[in-house]
C-alpha positions in Angstrom: -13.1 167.7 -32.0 -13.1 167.3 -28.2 -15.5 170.1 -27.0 -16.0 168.5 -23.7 -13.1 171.3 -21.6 -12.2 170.4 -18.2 -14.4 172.8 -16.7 -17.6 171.2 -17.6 -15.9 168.2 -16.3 -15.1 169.3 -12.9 -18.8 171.6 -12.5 -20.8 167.8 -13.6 -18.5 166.3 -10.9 -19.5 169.0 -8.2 -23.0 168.9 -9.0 -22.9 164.6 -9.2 -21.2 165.2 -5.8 -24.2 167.6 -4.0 -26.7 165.0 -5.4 -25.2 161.8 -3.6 -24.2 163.7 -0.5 -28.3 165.5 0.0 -29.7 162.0 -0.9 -27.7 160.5 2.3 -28.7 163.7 4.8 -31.5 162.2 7.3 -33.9 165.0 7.3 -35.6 166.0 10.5 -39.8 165.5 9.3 -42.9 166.2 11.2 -43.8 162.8 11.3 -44.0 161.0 14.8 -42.8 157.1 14.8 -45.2 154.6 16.6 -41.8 154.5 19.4 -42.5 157.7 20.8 -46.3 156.7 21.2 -45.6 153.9 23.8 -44.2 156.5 26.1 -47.3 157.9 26.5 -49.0 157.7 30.4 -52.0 155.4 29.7 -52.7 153.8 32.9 -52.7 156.4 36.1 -53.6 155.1 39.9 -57.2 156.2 40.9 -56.6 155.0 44.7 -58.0 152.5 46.6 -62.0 151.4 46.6 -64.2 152.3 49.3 -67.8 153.0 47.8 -70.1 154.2 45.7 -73.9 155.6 45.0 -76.0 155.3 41.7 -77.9 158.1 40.1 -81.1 157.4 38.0 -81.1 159.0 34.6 -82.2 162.6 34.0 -84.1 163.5 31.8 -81.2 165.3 29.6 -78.4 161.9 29.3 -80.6 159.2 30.1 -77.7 157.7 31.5 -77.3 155.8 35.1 -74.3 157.3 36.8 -72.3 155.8 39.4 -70.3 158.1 41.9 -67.1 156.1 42.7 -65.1 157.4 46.0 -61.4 156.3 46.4 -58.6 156.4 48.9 -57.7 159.7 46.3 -60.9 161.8 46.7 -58.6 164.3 47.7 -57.1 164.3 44.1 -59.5 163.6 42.1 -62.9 163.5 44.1 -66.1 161.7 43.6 -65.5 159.9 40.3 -68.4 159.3 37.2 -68.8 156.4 35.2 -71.4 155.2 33.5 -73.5 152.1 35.0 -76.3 151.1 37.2 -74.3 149.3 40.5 -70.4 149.0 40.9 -69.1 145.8 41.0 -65.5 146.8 42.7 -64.7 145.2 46.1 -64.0 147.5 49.0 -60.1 147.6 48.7 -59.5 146.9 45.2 -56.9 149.0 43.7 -57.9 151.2 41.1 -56.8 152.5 38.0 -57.7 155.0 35.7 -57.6 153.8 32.0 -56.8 155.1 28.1 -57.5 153.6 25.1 -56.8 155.7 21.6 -60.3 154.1 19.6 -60.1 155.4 16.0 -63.7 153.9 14.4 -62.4 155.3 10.8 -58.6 154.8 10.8 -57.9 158.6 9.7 -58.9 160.0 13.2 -59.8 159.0 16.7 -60.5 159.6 20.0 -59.3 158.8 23.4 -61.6 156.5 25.9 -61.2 156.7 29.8 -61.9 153.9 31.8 -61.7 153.1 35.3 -60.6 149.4 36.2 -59.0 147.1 39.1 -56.5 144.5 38.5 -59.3 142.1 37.4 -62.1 142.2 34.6 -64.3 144.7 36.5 -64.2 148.5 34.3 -66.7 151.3 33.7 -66.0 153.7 31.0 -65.8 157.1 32.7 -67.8 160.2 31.7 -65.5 162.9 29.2 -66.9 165.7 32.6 -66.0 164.9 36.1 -68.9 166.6 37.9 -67.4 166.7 41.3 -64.4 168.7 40.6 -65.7 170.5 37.2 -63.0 169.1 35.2 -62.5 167.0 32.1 -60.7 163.3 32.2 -58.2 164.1 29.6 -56.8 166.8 32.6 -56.2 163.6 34.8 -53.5 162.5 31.9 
């Protein structure tokens, strides 16, 4: 009457076993935690303040430019940003700036910004024209 033998036993055991023992494993995934993200450089020094000069729109951006010059213009030259006159105060210490902004919540984009230690920032262009790079390389 018993057809159950003990080797259908011990194999439902074994396999029982495996189950509970995989559903424990933690699993290596591609999946990035929100942790690692503050790690991430987001504020870089741009070097002291000393001047700057505007440039009128052309005829291609329509944008005013200012040409901000630092203590750093050996690093990172004259720098662009967008605006009509420069409100920094010979001296202030500068920083360069990034904010992830993601408009749609499934993808976004980084935004550079150059700022002091106040309220004063300009949102710098993606193309630094005076070394030929982009702002991201900065980063």
């Amino acid at each position: 009457m018993n057809t159950v033998n003990k080797a259908d036993i011990s194999l439902t055991a074994a396999l029982f076993a495996v189950l509970l023992f995989s559903s424990c494993i933690n699993t290596r995934s591609s999946y990035t935690s929100p942790d690692e993200d503050r790690l991430m450089i987001t504020r870089r020094y741009a070097g002291d303040y000393i001047e700057y000069r505007n440039t009128d729109p052309d005829d291609f951006t329509g944008y005013d430019l200012i040409w901000i010059r630092t203590s750093q213009d050996s690093t990172y030259g004259k720098i662009t940003a967008f605006g009509k006159t420069c409100d920094f105060v010979p001296g202030d210490r500068l920083f360069f700036r990034r904010e992830y902004f993601s408009p749609g919540g499934i993808s976004g984009y980084w935004i550079y910004i150059i700022e002091n230690d106040s309220t004063v920032s300009y949102k710098l262009t993606d193309y630094q024209h005076d070394r030929g790079v982009p702002v991201r390389s900065w980063f």
